[in-house]
C-alpha positions as CSV (number, residue, x, y, z in Angstrom):
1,X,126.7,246.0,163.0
2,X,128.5,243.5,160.8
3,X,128.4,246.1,158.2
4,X,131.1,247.9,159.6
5,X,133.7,244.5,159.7
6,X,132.7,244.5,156.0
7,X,133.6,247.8,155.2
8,X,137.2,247.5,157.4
9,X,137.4,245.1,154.8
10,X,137.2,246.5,151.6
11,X,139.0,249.5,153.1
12,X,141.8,247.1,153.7
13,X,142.1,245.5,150.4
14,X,142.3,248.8,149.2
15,X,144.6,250.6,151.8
16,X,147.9,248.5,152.0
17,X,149.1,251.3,154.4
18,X,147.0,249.4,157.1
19,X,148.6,247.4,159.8
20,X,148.3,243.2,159.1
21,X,147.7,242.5,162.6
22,X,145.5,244.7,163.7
23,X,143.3,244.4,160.8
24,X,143.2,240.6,160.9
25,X,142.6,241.2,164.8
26,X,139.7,243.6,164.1
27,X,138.3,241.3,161.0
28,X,138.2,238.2,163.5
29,X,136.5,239.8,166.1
30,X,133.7,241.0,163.9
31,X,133.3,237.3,162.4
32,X,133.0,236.1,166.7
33,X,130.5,238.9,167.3
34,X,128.7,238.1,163.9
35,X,129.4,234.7,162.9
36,X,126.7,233.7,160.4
37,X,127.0,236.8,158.8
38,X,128.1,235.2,155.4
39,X,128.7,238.6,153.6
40,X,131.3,239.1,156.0
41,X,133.1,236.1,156.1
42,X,132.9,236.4,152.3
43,X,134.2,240.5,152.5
44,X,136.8,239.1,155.2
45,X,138.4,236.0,153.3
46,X,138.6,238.1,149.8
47,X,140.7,240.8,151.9
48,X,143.0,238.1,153.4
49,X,143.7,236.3,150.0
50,X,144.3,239.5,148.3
51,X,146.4,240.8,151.1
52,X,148.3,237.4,150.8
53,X,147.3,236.4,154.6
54,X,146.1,232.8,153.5
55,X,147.2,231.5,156.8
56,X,144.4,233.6,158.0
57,X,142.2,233.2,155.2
58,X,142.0,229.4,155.7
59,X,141.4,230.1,159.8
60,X,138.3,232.1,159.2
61,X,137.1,230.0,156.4
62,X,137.9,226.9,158.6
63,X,135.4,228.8,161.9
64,X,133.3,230.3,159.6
65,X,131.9,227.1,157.2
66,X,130.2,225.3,160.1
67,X,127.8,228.3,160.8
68,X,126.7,228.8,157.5
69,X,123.3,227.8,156.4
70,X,122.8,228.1,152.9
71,X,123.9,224.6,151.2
72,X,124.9,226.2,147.9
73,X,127.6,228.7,149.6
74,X,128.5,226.4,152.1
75,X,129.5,223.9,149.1
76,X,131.1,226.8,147.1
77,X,132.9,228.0,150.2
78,X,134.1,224.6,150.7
79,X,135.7,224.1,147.6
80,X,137.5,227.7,147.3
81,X,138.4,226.7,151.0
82,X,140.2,223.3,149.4
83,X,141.6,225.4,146.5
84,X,143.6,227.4,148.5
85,X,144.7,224.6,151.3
86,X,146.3,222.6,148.1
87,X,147.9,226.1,146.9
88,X,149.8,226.6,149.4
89,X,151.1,223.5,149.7
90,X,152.3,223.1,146.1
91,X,156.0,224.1,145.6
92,X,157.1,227.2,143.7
């Protein structure tokens, strides 16, 4: 049930105490069994950027984006997908 990867989630962004890698581990594997479940890869990518795992972030957005459907959030995705590409490669 993809609800449960979007729970993990929220639970992370709001649980700091749980582990990076086995989080972003458990995260991906819901987006492979579920992949054009566009809640989750929404839930998912807001939990990496506030976690500050952009490298991971821009790897789900990057599977993710081909799969979804909808033009409208496919377009938005694509842009917040850009945004953050050109973020981290400004300098500090």
């Amino acid at each position: 049930m993809a609800v449960t990867y979007e729970l993990l989630a929220e639970l992370w962004r709001r649980c700091p105490e749980l582990p990076l890698a086995e989080t972003v581990s458990r995260l991906r594997e819901g987006q492979r069994r579920f992949p054009r479940e566009t809640r989750l890869l929404l839930a998912a990518f807001r939990a990496y950027v506030e976690r500050g795992a952009r490298v991971e972030a821009l790897a789900m957005l990057d599977e993710g984006l081909p799969l979804v459907t909808e033009p409208v959030m496919r377009d938005r995705l694509q842009r917040t997908r850009d945004a953050l590409a050109a973020a981290a490669v400004k300098p500090r």
